[in-house]
LUMKE-629593 format. One record per atom (N, C-alpha, C): residue in three letters; x, y, z; residue number from 1; atom name. Coordinates in steps of 0.02 Angstrom, whole numbers, plus 50000, padded with zeros to 5 digits. Example, Ala and Ser with C-alpha at 12.3 -4.5 7.8 and 13.67 -1.06 7.14 Angstrom:
# LUMKE-629593
resn->Ala	c1->50660	c2->49716	c3->50390	resi->1	name->N
resn->Ala	c1->50615	c2->49775	c3->50390	resi->1	name->CA
resn->Ala	c1->50660	c2->49835	c3->50390	resi->1	name->C
resn->Ser	c1->50642	c2->49888	c3->50354	resi->2	name->N
resn->Ser	c1->50684	c2->49947	c3->50357	resi->2	name->CA
resn->Ser	c1->50645	c2->50002	c3->50394	resi->2	name->C
This chain:
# LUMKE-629593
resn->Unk	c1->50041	c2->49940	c3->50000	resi->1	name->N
resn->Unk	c1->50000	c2->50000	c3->50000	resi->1	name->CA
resn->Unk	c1->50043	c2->50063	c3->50000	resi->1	name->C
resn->Unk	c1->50098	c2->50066	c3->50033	resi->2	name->N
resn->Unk	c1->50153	c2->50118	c3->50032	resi->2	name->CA
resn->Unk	c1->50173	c2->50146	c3->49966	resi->2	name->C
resn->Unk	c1->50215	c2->50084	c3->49924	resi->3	name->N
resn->Unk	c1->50209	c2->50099	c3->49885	resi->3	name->CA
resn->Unk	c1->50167	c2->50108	c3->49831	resi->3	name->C
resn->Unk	c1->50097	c2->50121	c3->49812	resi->4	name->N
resn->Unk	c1->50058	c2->50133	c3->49797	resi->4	name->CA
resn->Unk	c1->50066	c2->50210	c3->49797	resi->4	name->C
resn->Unk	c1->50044	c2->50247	c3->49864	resi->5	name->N
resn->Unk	c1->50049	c2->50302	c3->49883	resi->5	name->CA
resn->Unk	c1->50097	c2->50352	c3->49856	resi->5	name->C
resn->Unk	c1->50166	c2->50306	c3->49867	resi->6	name->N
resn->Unk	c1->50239	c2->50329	c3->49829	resi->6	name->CA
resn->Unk	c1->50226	c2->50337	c3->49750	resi->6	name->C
resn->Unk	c1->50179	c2->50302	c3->49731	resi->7	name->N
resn->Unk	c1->50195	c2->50300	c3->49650	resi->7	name->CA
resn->Unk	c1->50131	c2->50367	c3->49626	resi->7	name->C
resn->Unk	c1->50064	c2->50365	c3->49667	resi->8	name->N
resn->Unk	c1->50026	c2->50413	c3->49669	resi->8	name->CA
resn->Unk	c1->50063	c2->50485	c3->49656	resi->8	name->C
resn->Unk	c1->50104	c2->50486	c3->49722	resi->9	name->N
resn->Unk	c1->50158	c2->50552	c3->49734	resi->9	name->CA
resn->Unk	c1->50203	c2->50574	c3->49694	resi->9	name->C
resn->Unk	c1->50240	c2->50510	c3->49659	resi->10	name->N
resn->Unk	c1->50310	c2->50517	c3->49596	resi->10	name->CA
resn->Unk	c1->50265	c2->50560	c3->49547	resi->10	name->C
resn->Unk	c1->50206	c2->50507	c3->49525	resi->11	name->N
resn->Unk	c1->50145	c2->50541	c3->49454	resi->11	name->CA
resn->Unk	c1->50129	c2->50604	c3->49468	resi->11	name->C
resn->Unk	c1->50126	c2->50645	c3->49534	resi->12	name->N
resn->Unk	c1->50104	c2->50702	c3->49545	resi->12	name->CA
resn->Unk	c1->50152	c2->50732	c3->49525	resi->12	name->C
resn->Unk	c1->50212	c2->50734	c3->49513	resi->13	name->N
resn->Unk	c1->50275	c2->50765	c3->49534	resi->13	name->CA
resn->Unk	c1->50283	c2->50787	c3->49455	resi->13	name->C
resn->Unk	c1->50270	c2->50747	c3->49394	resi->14	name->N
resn->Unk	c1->50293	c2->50780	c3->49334	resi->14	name->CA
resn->Unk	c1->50353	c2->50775	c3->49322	resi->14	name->C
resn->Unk	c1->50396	c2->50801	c3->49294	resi->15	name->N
resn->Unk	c1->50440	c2->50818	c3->49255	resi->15	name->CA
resn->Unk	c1->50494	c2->50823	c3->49334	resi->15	name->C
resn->Unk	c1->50462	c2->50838	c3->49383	resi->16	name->N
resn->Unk	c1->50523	c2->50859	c3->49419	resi->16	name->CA
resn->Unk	c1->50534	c2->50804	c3->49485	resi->16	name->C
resn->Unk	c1->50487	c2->50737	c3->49440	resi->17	name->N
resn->Unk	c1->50492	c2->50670	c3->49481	resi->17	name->CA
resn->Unk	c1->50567	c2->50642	c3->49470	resi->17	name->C
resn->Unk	c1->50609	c2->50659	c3->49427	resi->18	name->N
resn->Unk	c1->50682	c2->50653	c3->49408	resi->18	name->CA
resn->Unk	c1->50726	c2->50691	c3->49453	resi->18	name->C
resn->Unk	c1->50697	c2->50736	c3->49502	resi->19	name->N
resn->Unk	c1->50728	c2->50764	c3->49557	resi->19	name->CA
resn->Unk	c1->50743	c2->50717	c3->49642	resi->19	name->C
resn->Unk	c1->50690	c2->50655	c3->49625	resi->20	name->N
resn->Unk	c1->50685	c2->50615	c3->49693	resi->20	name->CA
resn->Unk	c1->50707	c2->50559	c3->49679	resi->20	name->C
resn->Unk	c1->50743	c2->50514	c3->49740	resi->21	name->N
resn->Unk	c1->50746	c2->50453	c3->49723	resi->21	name->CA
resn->Unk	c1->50687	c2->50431	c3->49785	resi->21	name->C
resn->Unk	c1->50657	c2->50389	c3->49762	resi->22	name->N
resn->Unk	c1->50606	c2->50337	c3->49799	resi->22	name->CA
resn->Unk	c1->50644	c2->50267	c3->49806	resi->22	name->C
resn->Unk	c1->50664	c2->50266	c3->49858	resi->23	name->N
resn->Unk	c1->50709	c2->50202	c3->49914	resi->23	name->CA
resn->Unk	c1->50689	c2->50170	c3->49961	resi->23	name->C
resn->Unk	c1->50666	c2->50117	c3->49929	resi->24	name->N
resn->Unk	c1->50635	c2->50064	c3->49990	resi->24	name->CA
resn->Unk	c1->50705	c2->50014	c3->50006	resi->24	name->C
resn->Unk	c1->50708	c2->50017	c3->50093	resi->25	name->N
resn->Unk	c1->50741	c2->49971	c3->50109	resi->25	name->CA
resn->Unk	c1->50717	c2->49936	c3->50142	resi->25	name->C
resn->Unk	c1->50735	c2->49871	c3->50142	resi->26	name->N
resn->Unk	c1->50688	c2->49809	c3->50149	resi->26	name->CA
resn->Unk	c1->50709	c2->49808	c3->50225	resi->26	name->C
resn->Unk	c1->50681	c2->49774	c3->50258	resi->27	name->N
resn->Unk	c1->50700	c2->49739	c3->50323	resi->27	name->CA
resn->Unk	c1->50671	c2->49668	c3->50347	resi->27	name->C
resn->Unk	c1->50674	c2->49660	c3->50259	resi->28	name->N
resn->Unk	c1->50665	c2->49562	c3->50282	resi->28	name->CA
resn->Unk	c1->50714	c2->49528	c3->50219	resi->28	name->C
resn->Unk	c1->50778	c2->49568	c3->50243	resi->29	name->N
resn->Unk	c1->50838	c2->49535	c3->50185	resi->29	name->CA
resn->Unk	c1->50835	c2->49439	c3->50169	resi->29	name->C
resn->Unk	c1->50805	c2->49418	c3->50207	resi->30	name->N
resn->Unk	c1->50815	c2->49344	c3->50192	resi->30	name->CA
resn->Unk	c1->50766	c2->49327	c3->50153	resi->30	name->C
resn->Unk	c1->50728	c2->49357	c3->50151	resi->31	name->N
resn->Unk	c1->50664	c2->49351	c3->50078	resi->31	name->CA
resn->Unk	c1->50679	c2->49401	c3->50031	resi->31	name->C
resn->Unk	c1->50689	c2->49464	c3->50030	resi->32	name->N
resn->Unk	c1->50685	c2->49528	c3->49994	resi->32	name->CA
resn->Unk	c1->50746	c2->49520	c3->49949	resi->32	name->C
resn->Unk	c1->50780	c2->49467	c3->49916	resi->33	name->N
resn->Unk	c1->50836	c2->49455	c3->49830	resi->33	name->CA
resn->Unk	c1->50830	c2->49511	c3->49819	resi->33	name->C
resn->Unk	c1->50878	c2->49521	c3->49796	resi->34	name->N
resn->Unk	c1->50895	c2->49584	c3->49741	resi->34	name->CA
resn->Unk	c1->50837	c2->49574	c3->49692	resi->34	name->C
resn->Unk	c1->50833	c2->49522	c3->49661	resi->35	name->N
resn->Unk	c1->50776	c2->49501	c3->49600	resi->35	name->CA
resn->Unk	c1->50694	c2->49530	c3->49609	resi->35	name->C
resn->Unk	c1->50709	c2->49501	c3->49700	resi->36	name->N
resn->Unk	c1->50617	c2->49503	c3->49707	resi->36	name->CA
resn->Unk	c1->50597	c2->49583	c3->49731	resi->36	name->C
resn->Unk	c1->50668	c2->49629	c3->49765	resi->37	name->N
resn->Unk	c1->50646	c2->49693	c3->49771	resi->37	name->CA
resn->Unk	c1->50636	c2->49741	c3->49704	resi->37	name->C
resn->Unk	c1->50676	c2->49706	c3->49641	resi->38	name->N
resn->Unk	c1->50678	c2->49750	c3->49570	resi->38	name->CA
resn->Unk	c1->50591	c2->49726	c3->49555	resi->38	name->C
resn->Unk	c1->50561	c2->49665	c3->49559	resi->39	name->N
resn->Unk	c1->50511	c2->49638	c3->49524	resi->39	name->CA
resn->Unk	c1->50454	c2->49677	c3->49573	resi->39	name->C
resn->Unk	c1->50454	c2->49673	c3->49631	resi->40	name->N
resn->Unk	c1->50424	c2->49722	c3->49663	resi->40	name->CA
resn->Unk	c1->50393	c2->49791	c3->49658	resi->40	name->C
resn->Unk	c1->50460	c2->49830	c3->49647	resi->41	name->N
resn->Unk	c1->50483	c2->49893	c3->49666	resi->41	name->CA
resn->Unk	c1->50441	c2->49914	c3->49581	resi->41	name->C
resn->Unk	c1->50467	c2->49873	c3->49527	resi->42	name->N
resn->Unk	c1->50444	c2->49885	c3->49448	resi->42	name->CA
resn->Unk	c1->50368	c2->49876	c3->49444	resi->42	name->C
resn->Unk	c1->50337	c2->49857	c3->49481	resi->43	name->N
resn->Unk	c1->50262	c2->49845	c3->49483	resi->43	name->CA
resn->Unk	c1->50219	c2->49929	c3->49487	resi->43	name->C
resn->Unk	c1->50270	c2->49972	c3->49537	resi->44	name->N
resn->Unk	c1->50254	c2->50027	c3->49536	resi->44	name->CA
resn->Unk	c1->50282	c2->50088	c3->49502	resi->44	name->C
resn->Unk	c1->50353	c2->50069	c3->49485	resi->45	name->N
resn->Unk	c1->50389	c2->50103	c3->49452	resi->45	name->CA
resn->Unk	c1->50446	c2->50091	c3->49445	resi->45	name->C
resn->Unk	c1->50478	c2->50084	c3->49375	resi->46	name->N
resn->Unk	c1->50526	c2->50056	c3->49340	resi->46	name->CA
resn->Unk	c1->50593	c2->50098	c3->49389	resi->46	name->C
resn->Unk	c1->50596	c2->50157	c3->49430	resi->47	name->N
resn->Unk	c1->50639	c2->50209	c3->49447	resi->47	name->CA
resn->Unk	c1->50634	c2->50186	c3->49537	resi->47	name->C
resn->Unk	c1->50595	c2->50161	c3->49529	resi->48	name->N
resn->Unk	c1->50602	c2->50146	c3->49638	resi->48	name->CA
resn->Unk	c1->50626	c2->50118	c3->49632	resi->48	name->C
resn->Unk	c1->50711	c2->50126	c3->49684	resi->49	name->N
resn->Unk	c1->50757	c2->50095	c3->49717	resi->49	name->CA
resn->Unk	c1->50742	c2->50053	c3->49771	resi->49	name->C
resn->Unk	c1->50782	c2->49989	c3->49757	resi->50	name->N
resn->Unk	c1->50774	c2->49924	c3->49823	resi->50	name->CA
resn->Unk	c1->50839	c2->49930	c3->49864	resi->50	name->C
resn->Unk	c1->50847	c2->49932	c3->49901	resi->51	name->N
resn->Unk	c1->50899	c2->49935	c3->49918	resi->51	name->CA
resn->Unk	c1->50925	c2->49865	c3->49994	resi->51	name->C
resn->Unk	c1->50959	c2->49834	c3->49983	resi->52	name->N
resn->Unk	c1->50969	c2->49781	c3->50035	resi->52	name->CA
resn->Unk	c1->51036	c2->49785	c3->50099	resi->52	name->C
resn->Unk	c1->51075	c2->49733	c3->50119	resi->53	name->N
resn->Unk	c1->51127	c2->49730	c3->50125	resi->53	name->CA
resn->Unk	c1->51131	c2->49667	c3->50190	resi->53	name->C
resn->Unk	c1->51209	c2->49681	c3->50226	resi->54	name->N
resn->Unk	c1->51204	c2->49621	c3->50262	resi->54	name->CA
resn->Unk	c1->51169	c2->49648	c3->50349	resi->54	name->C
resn->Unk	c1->51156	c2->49609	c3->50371	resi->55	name->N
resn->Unk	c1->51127	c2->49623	c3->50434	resi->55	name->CA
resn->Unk	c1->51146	c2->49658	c3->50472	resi->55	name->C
resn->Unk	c1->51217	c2->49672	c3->50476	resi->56	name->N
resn->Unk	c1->51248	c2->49727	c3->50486	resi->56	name->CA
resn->Unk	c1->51227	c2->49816	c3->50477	resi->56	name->C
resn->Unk	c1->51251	c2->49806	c3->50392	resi->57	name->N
resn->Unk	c1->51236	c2->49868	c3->50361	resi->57	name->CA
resn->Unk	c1->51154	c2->49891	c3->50371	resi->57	name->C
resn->Unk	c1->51103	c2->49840	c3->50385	resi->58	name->N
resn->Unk	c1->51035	c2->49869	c3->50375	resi->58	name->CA
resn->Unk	c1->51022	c2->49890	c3->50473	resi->58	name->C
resn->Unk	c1->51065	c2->49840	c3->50518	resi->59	name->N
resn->Unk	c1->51042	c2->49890	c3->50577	resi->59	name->CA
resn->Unk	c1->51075	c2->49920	c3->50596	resi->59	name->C
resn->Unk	c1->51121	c2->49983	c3->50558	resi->60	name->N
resn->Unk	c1->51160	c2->50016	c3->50567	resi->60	name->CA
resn->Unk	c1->51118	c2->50094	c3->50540	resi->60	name->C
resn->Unk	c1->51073	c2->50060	c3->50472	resi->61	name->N
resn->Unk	c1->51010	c2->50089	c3->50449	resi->61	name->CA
resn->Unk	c1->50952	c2->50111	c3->50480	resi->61	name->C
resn->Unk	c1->50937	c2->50052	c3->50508	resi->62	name->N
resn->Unk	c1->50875	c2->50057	c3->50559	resi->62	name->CA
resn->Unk	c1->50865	c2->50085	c3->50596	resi->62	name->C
resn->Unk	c1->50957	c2->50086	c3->50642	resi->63	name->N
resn->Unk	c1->50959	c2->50129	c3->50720	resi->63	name->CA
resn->Unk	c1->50949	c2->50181	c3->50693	resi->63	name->C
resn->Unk	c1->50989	c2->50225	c3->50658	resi->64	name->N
resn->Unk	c1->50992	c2->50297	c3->50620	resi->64	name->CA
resn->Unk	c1->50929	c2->50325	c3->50616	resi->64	name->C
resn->Unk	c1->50875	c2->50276	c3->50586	resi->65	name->N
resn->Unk	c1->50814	c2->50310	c3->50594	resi->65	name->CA
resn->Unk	c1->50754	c2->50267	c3->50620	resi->65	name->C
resn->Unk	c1->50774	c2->50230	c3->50673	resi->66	name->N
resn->Unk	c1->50748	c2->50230	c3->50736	resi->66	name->CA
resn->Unk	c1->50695	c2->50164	c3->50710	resi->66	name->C
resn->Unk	c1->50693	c2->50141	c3->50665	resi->67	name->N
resn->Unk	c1->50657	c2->50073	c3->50613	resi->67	name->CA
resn->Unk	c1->50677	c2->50010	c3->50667	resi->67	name->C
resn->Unk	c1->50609	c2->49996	c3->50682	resi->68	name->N
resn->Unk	c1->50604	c2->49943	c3->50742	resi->68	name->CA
resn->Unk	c1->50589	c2->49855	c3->50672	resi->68	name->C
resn->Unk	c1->50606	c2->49829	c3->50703	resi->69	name->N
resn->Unk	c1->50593	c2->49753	c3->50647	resi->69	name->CA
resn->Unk	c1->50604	c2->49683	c3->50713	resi->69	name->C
resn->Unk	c1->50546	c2->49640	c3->50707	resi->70	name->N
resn->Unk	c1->50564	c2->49590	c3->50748	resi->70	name->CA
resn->Unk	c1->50526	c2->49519	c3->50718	resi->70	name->C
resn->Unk	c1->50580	c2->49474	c3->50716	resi->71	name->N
resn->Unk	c1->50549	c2->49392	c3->50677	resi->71	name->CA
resn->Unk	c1->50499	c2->49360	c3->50742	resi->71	name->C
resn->Unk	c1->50439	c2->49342	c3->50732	resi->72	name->N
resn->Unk	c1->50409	c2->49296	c3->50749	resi->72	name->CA
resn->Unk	c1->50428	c2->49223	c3->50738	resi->72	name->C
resn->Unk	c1->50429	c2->49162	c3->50758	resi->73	name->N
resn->Unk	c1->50441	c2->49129	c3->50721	resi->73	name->CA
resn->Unk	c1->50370	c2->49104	c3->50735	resi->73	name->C
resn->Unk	c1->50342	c2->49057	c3->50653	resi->74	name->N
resn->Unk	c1->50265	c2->49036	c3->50656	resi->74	name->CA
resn->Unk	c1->50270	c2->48954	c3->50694	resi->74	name->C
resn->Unk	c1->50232	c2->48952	c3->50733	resi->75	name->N
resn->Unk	c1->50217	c2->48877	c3->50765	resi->75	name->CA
resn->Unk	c1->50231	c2->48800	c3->50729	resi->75	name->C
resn->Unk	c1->50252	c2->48778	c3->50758	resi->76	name->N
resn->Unk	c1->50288	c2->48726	c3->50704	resi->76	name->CA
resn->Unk	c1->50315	c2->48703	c3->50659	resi->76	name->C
resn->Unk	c1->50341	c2->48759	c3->50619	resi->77	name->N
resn->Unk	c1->50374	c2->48782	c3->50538	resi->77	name->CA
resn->Unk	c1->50442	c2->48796	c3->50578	resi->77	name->C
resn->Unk	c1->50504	c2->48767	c3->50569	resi->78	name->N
resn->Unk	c1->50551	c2->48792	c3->50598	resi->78	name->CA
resn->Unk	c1->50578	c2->48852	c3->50533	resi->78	name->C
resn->Unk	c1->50557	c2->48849	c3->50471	resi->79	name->N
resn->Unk	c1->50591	c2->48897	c3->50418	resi->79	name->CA
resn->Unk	c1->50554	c2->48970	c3->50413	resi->79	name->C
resn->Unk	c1->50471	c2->48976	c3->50433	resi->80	name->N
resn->Unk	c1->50433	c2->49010	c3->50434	resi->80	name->CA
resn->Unk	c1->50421	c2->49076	c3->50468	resi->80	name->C
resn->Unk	c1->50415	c2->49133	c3->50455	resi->81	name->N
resn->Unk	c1->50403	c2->49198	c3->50533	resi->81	name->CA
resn->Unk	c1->50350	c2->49244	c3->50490	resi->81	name->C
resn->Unk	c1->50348	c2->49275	c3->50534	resi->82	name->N
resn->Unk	c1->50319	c2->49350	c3->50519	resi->82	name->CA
resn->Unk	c1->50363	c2->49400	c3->50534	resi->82	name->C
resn->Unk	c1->50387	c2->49437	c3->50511	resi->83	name->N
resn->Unk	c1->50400	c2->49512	c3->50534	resi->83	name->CA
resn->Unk	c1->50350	c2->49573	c3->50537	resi->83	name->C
resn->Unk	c1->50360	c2->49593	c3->50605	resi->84	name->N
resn->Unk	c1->50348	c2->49636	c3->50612	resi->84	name->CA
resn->Unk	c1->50409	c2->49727	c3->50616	resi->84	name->C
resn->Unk	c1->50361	c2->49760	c3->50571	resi->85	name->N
resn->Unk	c1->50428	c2->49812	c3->50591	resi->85	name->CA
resn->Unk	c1->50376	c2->49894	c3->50590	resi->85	name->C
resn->Unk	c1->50411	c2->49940	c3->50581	resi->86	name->N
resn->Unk	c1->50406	c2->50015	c3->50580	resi->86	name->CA
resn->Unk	c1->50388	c2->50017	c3->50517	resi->86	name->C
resn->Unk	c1->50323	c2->50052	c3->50517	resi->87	name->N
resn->Unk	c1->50308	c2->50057	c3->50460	resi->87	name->CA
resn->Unk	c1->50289	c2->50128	c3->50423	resi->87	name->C
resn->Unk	c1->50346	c2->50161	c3->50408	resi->88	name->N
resn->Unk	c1->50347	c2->50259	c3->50422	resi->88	name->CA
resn->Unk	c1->50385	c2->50255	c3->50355	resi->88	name->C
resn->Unk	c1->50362	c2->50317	c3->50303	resi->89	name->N
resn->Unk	c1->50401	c2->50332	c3->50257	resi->89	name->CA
resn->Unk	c1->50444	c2->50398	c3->50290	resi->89	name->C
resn->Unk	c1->50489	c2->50395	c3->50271	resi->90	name->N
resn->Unk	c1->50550	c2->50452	c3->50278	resi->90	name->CA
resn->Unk	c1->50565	c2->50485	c3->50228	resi->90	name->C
resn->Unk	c1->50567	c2->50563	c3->50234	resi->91	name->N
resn->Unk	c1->50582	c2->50607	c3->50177	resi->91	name->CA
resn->Unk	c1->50664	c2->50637	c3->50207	resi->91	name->C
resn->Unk	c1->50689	c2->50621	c3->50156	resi->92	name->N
resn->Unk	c1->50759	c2->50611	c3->50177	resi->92	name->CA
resn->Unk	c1->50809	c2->50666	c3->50127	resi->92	name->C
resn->Unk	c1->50831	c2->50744	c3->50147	resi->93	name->N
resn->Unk	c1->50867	c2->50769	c3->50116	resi->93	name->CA
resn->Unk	c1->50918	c2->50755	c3->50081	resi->93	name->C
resn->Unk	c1->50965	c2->50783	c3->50037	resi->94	name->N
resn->Unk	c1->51012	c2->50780	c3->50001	resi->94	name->CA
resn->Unk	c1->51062	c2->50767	c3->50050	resi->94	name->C
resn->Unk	c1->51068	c2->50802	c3->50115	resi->95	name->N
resn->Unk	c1->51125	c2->50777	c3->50171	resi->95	name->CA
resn->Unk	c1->51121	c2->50720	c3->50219	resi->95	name->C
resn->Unk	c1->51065	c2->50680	c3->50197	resi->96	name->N
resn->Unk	c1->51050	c2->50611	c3->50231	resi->96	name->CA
resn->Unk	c1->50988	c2->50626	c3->50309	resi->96	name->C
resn->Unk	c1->50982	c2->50700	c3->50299	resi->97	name->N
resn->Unk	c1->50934	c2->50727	c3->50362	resi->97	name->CA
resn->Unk	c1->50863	c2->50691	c3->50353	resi->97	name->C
resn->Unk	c1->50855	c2->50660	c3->50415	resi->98	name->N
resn->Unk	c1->50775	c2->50648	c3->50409	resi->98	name->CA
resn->Unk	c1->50729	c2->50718	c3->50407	resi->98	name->C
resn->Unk	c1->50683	c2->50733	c3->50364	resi->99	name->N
resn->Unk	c1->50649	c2->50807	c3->50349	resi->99	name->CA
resn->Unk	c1->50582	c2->50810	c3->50375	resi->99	name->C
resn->Unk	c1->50553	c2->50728	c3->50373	resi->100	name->N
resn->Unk	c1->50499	c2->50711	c3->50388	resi->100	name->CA
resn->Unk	c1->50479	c2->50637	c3->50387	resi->100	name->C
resn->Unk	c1->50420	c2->50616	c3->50444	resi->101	name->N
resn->Unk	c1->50428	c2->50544	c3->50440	resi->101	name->CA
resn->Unk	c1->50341	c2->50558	c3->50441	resi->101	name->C
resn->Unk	c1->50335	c2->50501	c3->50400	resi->102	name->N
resn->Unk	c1->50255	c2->50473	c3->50383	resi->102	name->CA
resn->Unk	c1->50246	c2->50412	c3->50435	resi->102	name->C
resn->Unk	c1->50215	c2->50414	c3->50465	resi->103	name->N
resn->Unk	c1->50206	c2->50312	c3->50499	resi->103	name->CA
resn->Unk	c1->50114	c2->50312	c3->50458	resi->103	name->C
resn->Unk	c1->50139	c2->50254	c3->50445	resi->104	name->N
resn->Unk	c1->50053	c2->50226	c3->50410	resi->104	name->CA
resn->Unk	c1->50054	c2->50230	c3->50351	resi->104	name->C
resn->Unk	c1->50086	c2->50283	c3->50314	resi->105	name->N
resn->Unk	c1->50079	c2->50311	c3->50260	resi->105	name->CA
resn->Unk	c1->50004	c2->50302	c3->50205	resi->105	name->C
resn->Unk	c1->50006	c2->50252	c3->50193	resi->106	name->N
resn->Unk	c1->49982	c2->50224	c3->50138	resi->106	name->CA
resn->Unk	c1->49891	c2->50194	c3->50194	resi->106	name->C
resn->Unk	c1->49910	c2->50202	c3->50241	resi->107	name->N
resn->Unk	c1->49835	c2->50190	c3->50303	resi->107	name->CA
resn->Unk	c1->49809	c2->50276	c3->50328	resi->107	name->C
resn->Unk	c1->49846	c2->50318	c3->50306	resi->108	name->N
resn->Unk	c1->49823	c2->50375	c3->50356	resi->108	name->CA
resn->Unk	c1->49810	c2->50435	c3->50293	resi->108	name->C
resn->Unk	c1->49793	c2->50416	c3->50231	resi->109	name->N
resn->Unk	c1->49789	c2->50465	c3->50198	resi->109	name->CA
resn->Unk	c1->49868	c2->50507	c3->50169	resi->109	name->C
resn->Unk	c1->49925	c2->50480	c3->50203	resi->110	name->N
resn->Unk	c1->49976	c2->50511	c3->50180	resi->110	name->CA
resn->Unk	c1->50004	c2->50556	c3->50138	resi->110	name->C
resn->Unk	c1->49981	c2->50521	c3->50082	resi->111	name->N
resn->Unk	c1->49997	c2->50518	c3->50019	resi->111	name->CA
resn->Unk	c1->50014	c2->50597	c3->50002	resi->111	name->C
resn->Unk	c1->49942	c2->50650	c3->50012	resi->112	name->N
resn->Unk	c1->49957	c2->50713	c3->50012	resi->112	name->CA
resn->Unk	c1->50000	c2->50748	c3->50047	resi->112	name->C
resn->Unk	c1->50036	c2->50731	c3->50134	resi->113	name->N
resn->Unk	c1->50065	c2->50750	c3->50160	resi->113	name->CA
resn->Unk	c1->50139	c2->50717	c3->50127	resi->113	name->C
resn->Unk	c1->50142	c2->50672	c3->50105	resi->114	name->N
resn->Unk	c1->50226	c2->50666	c3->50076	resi->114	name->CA
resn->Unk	c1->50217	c2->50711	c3->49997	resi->114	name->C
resn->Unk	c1->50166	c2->50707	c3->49966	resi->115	name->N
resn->Unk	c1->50156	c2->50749	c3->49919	resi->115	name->CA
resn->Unk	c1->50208	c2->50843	c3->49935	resi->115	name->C
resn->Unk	c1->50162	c2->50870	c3->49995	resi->116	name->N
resn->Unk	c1->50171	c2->50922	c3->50014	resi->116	name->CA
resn->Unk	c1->50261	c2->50912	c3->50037	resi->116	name->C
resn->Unk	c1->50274	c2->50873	c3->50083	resi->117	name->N
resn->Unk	c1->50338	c2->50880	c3->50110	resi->117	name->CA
resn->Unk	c1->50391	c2->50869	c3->50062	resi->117	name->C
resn->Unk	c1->50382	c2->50814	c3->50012	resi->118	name->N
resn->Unk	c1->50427	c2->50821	c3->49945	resi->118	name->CA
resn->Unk	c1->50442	c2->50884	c3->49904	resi->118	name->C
resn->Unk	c1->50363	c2->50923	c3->49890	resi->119	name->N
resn->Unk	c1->50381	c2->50985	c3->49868	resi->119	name->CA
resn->Unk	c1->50426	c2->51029	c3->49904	resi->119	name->C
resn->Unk	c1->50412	c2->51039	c3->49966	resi->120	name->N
resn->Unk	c1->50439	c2->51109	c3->49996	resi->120	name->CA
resn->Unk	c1->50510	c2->51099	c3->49995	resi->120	name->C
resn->Unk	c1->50525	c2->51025	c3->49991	resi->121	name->N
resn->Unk	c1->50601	c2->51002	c3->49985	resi->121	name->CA
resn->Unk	c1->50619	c2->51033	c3->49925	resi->121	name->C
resn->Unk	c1->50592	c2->51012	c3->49879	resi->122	name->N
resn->Unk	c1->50600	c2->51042	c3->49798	resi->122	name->CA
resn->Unk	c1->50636	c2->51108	c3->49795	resi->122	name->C
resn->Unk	c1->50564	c2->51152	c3->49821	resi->123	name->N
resn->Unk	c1->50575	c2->51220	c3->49814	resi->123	name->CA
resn->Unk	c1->50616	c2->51248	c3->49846	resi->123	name->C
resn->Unk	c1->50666	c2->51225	c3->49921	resi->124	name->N
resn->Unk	c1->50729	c2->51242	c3->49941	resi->124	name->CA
resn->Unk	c1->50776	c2->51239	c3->49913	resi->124	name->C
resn->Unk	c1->50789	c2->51202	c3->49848	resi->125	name->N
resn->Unk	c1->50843	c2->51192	c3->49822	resi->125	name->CA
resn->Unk	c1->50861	c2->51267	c3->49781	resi->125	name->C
């Protein structure tokens, strides 16, 4: 549904949607392939970034902006879980500054408020 919202927002953007990168980073690297975040990510737009890494590099990610993630494991499946995690889009400046955080995004009507907060980013430049 997030990305949904994200792709709503890129289409709003026009001509100056070549100004943003849209970066989903996964936080279920043991399912999320390079393959299955491009096949994903292309469903909404050929230009959204997947971005992965090793367990390391992603909660080094997470702490930074505060992205909670925890495995369930499902009842008698020893290979099986759920994750649960943080589920907030981040509008993230050119200097890596968090500018603004969405939680729900794609549940709370968002869509116009990352709309709005993408622009005003725009127009500082």
């Amino acid at each position: 549904m997030t990305l949904g919202a994200w792709k709503k927002v890129r289409d709003g953007l026009g001509v100056r949607a070549k100004e943003v990168d849209f970066v989903y980073i996964t936080v279920d690297p043991k399912r999320d392939t390079e393959e299955r975040l491009r096949e994903r990510l292309a469903t909404f737009s050929p230009d959204f970034i997947g971005l992965s890494g090793t367990p390391a590099e992603l909660d080094k990610v997470y702490r930074s902006y505060g992205v909670d993630r925890e495995e369930t494991r499902v009842p008698g499946n020893e290979t099986e879980y759920v994750l649960g995690h943080t589920s907030t889009t981040f509008v993230i400046d050119r200097r890596g500054r968090s500018r603004l955080a969405l939680p729900y995004l794609s549940m709370t009507g968002g869509d116009y408020e990352l709309a709005e907060g993408v622009g005003k980013l725009l127009s500082e430049r």
